[in-house]
C-alpha positions, 0 to 999 in steps of 0.5 A: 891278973893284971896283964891281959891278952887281946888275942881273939880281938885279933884273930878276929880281925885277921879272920884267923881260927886258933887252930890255924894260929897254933899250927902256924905257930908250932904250939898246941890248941891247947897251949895257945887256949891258956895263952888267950885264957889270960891263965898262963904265967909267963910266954917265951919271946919266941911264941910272942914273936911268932904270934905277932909275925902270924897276926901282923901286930905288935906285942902291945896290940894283944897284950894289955896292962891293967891294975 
């Protein structure tokens, strides 16, 4: 897949567990796993906004392109 996600870089960097982000968030453990997994097909601007708002970051800082 050619768009990656750098979201447990992040995470690790904001000192943040995946349960802590989620619930933030208001999406599942398990939802936010796929997201980080790179498995899912497509994200609402809405979850990418509300990550970026939790992480501090841009869209550009947890996701990346790769061919």
């Amino acid at each position: 897949m050619p768009i990656i996600t750098n979201l447990d870089v992040m995470l690790a960097k904001r000192k943040m567990s995946s349960k802590e982000l989620a619930e933030r968030i208001g999406i599942t453990v398990a939802n936010l796993s796929i997201l980080k997994s790179g498995k899912a097909k497509a994200i609402r601007f809405s979850t990418l906004e509300a990550i970026c708002r939790e992480l501090e970051c841009k869209p550009g800082d947890i996701l990346d392109f790769t061919e």
